[in-house]
Structures are given as structure tokens and as C-alpha cells.
MOPAC internal coordinates of N, CA, C and O (Angstrom, degrees):
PM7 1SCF
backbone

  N    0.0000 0     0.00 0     0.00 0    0    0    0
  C    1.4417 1     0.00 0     0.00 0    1    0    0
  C    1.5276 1   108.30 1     0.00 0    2    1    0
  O    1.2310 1   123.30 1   -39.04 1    3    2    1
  N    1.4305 1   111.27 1   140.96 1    3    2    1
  C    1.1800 1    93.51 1  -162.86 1    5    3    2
  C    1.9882 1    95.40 1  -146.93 1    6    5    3
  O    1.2310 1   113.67 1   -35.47 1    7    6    5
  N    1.0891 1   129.58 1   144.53 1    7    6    5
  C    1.8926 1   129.20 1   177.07 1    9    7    6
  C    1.2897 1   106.43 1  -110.05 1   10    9    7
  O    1.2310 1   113.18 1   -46.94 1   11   10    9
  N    1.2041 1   130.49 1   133.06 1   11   10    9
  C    1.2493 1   136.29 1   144.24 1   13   11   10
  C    1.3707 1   141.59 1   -87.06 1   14   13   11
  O    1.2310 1   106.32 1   -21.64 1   15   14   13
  N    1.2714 1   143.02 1   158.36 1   15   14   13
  C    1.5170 1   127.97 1  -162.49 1   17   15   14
  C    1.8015 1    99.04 1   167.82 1   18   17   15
  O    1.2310 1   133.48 1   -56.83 1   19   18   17
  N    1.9467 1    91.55 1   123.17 1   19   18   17
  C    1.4687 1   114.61 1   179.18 1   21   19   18
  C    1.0586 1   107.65 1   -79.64 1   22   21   19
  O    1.2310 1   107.31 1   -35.78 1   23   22   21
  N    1.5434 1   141.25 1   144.22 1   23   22   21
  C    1.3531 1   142.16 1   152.31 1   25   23   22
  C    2.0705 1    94.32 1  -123.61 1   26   25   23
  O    1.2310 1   135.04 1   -27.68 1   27   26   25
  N    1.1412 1    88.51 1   152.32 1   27   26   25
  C    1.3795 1    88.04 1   159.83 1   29   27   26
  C    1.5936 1   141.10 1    26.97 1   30   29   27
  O    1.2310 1   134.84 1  -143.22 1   31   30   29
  N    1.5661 1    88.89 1    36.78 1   31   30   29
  C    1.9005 1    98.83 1  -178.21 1   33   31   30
  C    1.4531 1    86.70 1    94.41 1   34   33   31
  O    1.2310 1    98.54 1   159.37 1   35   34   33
  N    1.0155 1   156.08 1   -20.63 1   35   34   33
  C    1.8485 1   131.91 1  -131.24 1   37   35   34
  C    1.6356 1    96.23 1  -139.93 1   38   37   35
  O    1.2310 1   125.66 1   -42.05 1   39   38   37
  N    1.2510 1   106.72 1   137.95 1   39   38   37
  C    2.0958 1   107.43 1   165.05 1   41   39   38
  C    0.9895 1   100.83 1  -105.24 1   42   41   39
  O    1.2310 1   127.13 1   -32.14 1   43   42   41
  N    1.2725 1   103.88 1   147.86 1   43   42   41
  C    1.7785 1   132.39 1   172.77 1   45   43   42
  C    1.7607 1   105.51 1  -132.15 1   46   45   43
  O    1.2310 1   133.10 1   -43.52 1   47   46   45
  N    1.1033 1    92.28 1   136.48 1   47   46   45
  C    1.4868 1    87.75 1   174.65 1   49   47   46
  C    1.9656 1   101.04 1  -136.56 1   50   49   47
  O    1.2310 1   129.82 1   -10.35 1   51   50   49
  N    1.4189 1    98.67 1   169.65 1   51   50   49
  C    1.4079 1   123.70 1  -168.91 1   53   51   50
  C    1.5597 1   118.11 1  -126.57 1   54   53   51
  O    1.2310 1   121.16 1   -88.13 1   55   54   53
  N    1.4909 1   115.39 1    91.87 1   55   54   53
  C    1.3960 1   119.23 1   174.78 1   57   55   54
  C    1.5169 1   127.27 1   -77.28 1   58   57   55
  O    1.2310 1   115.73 1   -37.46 1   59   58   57
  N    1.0591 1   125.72 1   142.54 1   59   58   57
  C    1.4981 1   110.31 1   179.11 1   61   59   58
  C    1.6698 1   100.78 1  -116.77 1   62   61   59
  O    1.2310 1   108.75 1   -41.61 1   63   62   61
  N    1.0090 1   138.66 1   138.39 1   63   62   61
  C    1.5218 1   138.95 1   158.84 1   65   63   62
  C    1.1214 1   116.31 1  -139.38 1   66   65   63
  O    1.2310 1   116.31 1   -19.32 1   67   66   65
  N    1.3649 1   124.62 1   160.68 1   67   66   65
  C    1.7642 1   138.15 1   167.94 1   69   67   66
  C    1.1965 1   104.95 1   -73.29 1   70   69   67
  O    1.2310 1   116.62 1   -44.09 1   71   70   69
  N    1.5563 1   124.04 1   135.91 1   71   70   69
  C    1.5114 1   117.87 1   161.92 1   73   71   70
  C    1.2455 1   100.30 1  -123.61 1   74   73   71
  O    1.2310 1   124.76 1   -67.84 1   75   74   73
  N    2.2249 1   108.48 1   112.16 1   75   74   73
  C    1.6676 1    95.63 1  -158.84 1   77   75   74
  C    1.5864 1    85.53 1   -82.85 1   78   77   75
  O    1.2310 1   104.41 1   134.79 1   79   78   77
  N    1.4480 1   146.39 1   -45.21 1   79   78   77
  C    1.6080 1   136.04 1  -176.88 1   81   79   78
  C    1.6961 1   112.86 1   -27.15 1   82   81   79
  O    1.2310 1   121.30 1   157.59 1   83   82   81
  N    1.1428 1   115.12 1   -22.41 1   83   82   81
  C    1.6413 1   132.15 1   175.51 1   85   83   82
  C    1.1567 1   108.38 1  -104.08 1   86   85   83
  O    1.2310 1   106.53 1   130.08 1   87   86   85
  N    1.1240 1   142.64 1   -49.92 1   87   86   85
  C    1.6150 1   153.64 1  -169.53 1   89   87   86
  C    1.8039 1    91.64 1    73.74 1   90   89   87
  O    1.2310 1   128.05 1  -129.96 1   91   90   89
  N    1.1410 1   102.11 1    50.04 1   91   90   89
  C    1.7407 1    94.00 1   177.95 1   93   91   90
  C    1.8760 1    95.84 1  -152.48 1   94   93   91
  O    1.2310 1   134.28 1   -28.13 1   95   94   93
  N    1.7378 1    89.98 1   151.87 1   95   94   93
  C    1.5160 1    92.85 1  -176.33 1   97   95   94
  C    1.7336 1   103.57 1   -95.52 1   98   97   95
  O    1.2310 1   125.08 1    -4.01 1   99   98   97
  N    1.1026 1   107.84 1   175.99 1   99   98   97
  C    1.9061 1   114.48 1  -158.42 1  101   99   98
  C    1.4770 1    70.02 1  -136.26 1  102  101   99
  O    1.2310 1   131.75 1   -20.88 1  103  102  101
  N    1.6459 1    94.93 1   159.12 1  103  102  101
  C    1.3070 1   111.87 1   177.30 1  105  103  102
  C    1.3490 1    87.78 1  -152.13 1  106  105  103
  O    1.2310 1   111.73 1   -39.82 1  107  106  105
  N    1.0095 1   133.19 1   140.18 1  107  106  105
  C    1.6678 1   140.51 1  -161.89 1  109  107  106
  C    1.6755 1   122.16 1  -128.49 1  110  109  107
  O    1.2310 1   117.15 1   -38.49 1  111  110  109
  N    1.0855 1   123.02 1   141.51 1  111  110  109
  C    1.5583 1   121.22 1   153.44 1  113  111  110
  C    1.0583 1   115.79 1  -155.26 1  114  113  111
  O    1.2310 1   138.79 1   -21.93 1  115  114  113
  N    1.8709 1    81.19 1   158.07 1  115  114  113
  C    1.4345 1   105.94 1  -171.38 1  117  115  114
  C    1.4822 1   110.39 1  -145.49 1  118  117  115
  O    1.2310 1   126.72 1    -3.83 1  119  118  117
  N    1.6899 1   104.68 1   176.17 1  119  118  117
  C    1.2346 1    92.45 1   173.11 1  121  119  118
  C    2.2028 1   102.32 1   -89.86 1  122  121  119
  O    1.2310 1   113.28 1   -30.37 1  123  122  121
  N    0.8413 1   130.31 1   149.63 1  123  122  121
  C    0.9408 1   156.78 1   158.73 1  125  123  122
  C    1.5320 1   122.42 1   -21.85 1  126  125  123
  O    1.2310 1   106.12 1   -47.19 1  127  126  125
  N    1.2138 1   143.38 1   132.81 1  127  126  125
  C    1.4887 1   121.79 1   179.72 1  129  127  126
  C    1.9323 1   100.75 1  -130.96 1  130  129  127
  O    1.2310 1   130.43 1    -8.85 1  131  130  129
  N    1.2941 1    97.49 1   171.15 1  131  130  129
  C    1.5902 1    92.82 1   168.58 1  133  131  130
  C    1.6509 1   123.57 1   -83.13 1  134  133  131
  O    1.2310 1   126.50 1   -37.20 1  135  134  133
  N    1.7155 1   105.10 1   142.80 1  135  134  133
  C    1.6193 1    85.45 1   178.51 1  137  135  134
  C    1.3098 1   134.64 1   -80.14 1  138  137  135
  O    1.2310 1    98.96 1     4.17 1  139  138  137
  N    1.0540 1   155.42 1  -175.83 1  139  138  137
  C    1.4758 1   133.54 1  -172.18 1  141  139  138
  C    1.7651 1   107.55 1   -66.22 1  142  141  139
  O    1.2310 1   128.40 1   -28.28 1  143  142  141
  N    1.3201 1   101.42 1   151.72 1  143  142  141
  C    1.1437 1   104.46 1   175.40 1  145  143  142
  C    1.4772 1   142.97 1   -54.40 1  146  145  143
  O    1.2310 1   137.26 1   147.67 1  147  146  145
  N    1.6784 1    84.17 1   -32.33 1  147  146  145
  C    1.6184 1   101.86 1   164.64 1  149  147  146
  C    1.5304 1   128.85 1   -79.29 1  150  149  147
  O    1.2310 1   121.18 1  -144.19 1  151  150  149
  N    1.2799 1   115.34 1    35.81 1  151  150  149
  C    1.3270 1   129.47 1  -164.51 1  153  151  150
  C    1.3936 1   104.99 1  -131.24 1  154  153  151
  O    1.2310 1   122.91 1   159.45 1  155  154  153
  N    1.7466 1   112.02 1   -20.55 1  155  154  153
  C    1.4846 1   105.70 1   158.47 1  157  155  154
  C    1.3748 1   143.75 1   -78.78 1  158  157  155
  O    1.2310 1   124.30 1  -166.42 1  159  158  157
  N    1.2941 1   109.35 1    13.58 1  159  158  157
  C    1.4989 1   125.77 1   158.63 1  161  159  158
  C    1.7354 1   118.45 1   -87.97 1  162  161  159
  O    1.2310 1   117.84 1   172.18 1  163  162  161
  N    1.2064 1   121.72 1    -7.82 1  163  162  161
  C    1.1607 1   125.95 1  -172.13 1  165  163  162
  C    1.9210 1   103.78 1  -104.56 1  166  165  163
  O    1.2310 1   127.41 1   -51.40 1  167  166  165
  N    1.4539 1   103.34 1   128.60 1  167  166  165
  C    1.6353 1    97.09 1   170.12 1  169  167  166
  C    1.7695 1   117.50 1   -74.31 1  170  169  167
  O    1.2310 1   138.35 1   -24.04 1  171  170  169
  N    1.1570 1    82.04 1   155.96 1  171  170  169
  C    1.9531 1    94.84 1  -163.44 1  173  171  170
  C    1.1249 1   136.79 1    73.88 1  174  173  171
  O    1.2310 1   124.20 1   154.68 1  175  174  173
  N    1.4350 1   109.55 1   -25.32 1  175  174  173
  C    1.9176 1   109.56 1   176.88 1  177  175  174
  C    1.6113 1   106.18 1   -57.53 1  178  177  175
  O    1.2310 1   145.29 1   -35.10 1  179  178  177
  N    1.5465 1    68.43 1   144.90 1  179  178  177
  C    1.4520 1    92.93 1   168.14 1  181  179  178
  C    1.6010 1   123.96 1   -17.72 1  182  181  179
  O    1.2310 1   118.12 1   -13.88 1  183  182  181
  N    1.1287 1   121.19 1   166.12 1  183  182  181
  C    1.7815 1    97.63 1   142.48 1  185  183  182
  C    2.0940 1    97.61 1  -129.96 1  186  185  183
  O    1.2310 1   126.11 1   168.06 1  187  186  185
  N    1.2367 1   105.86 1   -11.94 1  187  186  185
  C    1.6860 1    93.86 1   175.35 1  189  187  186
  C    1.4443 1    97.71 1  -132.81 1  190  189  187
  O    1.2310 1   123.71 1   -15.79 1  191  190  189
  N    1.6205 1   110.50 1   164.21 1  191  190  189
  C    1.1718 1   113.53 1   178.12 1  193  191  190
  C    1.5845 1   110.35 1  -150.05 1  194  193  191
  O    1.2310 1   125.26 1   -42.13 1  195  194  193
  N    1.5604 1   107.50 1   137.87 1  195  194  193
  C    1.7678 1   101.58 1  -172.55 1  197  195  194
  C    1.5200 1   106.88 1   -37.21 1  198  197  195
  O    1.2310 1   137.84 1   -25.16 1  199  198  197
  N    1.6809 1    83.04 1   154.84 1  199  198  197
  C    1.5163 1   106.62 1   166.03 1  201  199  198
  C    1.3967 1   128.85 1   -97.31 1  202  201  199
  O    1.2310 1   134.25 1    42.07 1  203  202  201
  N    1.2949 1    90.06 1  -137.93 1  203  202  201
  C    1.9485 1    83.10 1   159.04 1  205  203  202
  C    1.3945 1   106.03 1  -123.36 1  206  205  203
  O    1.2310 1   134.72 1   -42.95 1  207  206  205
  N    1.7499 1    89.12 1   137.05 1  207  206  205
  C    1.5130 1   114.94 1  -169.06 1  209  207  206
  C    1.5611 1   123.69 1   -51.16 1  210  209  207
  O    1.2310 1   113.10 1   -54.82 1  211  210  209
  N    1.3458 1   130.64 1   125.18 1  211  210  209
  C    1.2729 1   126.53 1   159.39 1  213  211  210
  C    1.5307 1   142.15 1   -75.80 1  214  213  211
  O    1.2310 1   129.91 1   139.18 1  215  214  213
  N    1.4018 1    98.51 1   -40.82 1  215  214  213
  C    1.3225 1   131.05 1   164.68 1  217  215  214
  C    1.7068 1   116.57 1   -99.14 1  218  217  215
  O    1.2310 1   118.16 1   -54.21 1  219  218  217
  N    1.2682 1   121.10 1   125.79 1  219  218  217
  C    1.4729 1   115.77 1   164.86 1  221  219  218
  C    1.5866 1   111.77 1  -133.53 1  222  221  219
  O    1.2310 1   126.22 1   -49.75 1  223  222  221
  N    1.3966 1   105.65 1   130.25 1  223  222  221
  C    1.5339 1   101.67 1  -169.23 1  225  223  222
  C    2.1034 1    87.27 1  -104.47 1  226  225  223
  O    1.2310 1   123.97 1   -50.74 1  227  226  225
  N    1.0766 1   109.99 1   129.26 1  227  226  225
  C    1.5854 1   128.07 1   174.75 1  229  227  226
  C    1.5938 1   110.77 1   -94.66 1  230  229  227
  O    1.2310 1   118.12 1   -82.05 1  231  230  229
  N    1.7431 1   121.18 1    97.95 1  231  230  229
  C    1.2326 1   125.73 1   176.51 1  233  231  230
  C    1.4457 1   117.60 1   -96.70 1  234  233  231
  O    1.2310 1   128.75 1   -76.58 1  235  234  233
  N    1.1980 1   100.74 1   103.42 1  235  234  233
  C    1.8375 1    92.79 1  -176.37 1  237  235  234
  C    1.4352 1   108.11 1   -77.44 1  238  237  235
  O    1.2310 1   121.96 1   -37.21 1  239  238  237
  N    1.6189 1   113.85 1   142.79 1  239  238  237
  C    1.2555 1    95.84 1  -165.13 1  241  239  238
  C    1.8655 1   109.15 1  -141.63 1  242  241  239
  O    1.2310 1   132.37 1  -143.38 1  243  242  241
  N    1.9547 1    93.71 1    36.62 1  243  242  241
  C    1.4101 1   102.37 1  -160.83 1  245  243  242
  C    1.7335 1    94.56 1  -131.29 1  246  245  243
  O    1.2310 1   117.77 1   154.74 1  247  246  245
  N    1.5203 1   121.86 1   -25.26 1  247  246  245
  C    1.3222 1   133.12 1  -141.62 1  249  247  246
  C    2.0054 1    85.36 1  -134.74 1  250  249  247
  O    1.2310 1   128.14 1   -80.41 1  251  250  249
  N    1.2973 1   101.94 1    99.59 1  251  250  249
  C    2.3015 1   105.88 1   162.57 1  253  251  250
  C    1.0072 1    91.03 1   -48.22 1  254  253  251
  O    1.2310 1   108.83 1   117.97 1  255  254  253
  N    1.4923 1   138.50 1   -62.03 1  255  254  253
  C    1.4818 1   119.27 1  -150.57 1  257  255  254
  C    1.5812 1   128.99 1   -83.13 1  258  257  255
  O    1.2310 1   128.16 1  -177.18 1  259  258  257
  N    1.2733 1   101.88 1     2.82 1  259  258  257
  C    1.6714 1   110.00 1  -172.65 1  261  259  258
  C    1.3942 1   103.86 1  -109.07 1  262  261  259
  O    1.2310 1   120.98 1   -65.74 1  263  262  261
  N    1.6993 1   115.73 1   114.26 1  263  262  261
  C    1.2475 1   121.57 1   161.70 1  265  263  262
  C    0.8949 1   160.43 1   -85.19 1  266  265  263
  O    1.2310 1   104.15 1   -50.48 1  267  266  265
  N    1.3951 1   146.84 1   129.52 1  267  266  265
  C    1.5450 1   126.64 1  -150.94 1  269  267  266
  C    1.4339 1   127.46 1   -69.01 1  270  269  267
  O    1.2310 1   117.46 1   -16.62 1  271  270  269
  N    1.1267 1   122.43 1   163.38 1  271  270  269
  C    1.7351 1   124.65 1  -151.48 1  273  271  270
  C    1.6054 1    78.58 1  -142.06 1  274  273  271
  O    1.2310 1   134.52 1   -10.08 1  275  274  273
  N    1.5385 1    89.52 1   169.92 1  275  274  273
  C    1.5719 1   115.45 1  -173.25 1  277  275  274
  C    1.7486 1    88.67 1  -149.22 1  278  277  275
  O    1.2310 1   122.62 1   -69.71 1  279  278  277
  N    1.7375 1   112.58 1   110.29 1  279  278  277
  C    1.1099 1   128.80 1  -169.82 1  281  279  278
  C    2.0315 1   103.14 1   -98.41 1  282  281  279
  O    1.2310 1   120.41 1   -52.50 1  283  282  281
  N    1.2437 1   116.81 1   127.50 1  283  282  281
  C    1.7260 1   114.46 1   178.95 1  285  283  282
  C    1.7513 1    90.11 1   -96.01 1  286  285  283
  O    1.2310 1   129.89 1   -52.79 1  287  286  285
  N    1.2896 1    98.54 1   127.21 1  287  286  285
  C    1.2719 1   127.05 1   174.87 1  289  287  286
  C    1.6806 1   129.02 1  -104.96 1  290  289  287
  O    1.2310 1   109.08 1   -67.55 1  291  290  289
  N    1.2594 1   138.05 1   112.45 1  291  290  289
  C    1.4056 1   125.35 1  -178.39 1  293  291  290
  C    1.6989 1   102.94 1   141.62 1  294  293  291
  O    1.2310 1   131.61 1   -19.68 1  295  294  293
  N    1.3256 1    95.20 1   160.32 1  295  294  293
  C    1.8530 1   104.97 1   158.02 1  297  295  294
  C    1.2642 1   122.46 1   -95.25 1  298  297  295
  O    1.2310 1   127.21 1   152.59 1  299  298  297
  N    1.9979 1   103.74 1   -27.41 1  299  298  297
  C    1.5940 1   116.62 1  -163.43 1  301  299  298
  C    1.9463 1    99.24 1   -85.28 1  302  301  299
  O    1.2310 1   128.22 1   -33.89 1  303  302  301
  N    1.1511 1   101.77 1   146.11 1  303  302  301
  C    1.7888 1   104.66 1   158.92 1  305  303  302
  C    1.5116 1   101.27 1   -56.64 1  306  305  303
  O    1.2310 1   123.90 1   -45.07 1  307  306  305
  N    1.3516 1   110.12 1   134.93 1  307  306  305
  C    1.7756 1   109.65 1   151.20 1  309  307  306
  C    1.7916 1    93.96 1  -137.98 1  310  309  307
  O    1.2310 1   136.18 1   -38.90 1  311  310  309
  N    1.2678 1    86.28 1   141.10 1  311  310  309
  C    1.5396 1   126.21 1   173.06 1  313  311  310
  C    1.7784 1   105.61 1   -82.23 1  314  313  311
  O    1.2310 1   108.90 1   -54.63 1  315  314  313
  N    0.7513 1   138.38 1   125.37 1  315  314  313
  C    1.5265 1   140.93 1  -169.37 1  317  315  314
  C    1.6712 1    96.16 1  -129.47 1  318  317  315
  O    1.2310 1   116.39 1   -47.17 1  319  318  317
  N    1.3665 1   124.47 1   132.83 1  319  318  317
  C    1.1816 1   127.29 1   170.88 1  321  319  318
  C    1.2288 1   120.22 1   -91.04 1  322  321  319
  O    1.2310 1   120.30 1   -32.80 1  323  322  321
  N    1.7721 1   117.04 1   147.20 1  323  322  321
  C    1.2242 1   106.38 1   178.65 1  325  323  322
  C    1.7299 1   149.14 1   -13.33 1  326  325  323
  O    1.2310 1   144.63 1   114.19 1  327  326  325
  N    1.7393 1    69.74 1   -65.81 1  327  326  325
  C    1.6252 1    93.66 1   174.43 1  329  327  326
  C    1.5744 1   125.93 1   -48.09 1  330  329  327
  O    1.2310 1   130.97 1   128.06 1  331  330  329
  N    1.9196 1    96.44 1   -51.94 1  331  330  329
  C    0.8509 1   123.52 1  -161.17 1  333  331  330
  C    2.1940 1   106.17 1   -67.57 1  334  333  331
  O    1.2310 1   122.67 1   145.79 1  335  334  333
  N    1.1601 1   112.49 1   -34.21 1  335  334  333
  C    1.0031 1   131.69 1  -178.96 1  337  335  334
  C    1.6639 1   104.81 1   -74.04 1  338  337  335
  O    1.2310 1   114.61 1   134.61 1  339  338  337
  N    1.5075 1   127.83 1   -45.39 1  339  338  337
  C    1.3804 1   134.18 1   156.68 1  341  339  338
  C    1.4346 1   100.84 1   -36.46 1  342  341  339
  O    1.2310 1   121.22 1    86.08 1  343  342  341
  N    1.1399 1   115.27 1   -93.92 1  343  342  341
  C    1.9005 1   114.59 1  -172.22 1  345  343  342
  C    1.3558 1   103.00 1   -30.18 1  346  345  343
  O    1.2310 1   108.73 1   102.96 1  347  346  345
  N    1.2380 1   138.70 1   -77.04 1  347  346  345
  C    1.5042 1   129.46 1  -165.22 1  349  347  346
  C    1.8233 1   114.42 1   -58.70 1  350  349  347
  O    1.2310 1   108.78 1   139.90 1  351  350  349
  N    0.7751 1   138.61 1   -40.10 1  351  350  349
  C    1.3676 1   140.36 1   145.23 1  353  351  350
  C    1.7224 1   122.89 1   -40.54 1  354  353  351
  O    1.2310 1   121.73 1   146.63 1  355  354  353
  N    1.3802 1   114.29 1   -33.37 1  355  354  353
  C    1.2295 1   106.90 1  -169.92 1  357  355  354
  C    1.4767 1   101.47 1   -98.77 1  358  357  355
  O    1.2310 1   117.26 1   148.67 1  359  358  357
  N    1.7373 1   122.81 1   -31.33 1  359  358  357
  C    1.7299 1   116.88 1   139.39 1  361  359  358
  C    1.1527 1   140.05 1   -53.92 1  362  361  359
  O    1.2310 1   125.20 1   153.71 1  363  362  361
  N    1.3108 1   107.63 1   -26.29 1  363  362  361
  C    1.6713 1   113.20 1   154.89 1  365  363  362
  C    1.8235 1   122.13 1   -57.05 1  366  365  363
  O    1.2310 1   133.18 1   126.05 1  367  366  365
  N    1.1252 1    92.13 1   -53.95 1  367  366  365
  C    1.9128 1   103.83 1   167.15 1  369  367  366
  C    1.1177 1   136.18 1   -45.13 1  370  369  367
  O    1.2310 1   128.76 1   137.92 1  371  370  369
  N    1.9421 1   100.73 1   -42.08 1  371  370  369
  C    1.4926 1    96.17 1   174.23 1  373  371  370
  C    1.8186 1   102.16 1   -90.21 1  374  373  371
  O    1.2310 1   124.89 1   151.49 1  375  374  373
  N    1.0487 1   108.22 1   -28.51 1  375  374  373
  C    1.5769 1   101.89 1  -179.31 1  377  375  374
  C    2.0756 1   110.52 1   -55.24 1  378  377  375
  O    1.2310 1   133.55 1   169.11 1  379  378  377
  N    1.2862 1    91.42 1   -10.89 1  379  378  377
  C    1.8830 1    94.99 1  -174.27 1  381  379  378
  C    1.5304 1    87.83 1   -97.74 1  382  381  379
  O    1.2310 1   113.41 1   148.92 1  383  382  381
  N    1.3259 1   130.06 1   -31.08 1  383  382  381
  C    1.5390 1   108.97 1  -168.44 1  385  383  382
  C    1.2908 1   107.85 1  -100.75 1  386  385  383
  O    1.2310 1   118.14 1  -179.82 1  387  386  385
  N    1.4090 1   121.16 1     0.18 1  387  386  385
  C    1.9084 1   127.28 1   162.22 1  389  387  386
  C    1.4997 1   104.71 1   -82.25 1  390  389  387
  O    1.2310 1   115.63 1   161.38 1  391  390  389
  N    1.4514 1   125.89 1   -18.62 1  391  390  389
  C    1.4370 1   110.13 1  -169.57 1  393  391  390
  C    1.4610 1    99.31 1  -106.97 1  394  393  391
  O    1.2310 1   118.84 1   158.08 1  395  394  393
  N    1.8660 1   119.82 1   -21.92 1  395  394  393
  C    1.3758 1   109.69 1   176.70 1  397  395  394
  C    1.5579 1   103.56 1   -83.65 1  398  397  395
  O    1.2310 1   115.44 1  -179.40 1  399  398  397
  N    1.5699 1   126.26 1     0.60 1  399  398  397
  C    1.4234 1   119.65 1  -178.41 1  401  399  398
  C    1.5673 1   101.67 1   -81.99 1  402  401  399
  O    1.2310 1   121.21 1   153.37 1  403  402  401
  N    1.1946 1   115.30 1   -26.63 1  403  402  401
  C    1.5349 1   123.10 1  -171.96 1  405  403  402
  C    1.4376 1   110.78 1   -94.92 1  406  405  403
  O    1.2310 1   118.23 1   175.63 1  407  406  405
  N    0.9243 1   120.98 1    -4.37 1  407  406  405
  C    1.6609 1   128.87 1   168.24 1  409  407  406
  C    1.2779 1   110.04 1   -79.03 1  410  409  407
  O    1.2310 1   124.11 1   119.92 1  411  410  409
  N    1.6681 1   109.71 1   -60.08 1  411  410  409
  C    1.4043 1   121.80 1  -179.78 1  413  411  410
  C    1.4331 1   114.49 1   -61.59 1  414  413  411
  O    1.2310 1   122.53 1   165.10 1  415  414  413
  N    1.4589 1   112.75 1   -14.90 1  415  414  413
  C    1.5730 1   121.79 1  -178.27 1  417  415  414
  C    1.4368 1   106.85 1   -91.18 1  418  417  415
  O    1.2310 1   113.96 1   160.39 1  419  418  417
  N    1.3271 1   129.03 1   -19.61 1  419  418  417
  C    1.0430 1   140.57 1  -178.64 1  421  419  418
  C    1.8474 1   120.57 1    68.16 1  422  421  419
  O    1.2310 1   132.89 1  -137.79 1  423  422  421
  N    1.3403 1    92.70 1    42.21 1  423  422  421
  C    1.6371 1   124.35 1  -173.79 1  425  423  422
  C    2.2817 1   105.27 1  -123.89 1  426  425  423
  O    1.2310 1   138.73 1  -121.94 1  427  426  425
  N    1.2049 1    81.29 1    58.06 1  427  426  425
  C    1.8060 1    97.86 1   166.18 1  429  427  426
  C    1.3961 1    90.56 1   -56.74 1  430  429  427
  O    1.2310 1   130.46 1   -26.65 1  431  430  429
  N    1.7344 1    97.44 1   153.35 1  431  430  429
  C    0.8875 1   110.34 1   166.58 1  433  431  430
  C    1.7773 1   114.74 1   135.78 1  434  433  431
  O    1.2310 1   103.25 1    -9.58 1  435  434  433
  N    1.3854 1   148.38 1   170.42 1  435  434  433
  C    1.0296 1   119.09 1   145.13 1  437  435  434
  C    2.0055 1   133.31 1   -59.54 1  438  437  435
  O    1.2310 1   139.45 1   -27.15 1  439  438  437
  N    1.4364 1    79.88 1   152.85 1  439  438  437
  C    1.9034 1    82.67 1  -172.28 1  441  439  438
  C    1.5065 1    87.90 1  -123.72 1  442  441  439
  O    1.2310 1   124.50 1   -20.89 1  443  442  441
  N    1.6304 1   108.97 1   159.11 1  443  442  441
  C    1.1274 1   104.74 1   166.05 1  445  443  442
  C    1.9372 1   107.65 1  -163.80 1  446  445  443
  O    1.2310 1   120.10 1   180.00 1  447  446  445

């Protein structure tokens, strides 16, 4: 599953996945890429699709005592905009208070 969102000329998008070697879900960003070209004949596709991630926030979502981290990813500098840094943090947040709601529920496992 994955969100997209323009700021300032530029796409960024937001992946979510399970990492079962972690038992924790990743929530990712990036800047955004175009989708293939041959995808603009079709209604609804996409038109961009994540890249490769810069930021990865790691939600463990099996273990109370293990807390989530926010991993910097890349060789290149990226500049992240305010805004842009708000949205991924504020999907990071609820993804920490769906996996600590399911802990406390005693429903391990991925949540989503």
C-alpha cells in the first residue's frame, strides 16, 4: 500500500509493508518516480510510483518493549520539506497507535 502527495512541483510517496525478519511494519519515503508510460492509456493508474526510500520509520508490532526508529537511507543529500516531512511522521503515528492498539488488544500480529 502505498500514498502519494505533491508539494512544490515534486512527488513523494509513502509505502507501508510488513517486515516479518523484524516482525515490524516499515513505512517508507521517497521521492516519487513516473509510472511507465504505457500506463497512460489505462483509466486510474497511477501516474507516479515510490522510489527508493530515504527515510524508513521501523514499527515493531509483536514485542511492548521495542520502539520504533526512523532509519536515514541513501548516499545522495535529500532535502525533505516541511510539509513534506509532516505527512510522513503523521503516517508514521497512526501506524504506531494501530500496532500499540493491537498489542494492548492482545491481537499480535500485523495491523493495518
Amino acid at each position: 500500500m502505498s500514498e502519494l502527495r505533491e508539494h512544490a512541483g515534486r512527488h513523494y510517496a509513502v509505502r507501508f509493508h510488513y517486515a516479518l525478519p523484524d516482525d515490524a511494519w516499515c513505512v517508507e519515503l521517497s521521492e516519487a518516480v513516473p509510472a511507465p508510460a504505457s500506463w497512460a492509456g489505462i483509466p486510474g493508474a497511477e501516474t507516479h510510483l515510490p522510489g527508493a526510500a530515504f527515510l524508513v520509520a521501523v514499527i515493531p508490532d509483536e514485542d511492548p518493549d521495542l520502539e520504533p526508529t526512523v532509519h536515514v537511507h541513501g548516499h545522495d543529500e535529500h532535502v525533505i520539506p516541511y510539509e513534506v516531512m509532516r505527512w510522513f511522521m503523521d503516517l508514521v503515528a497512526e501506524q504506531v497507535a494501530r500496532c500499540r492498539t493491537a498489542l494492548t488488544q492482545g491481537t499480535p500480529g500485523p495491523v493495518q
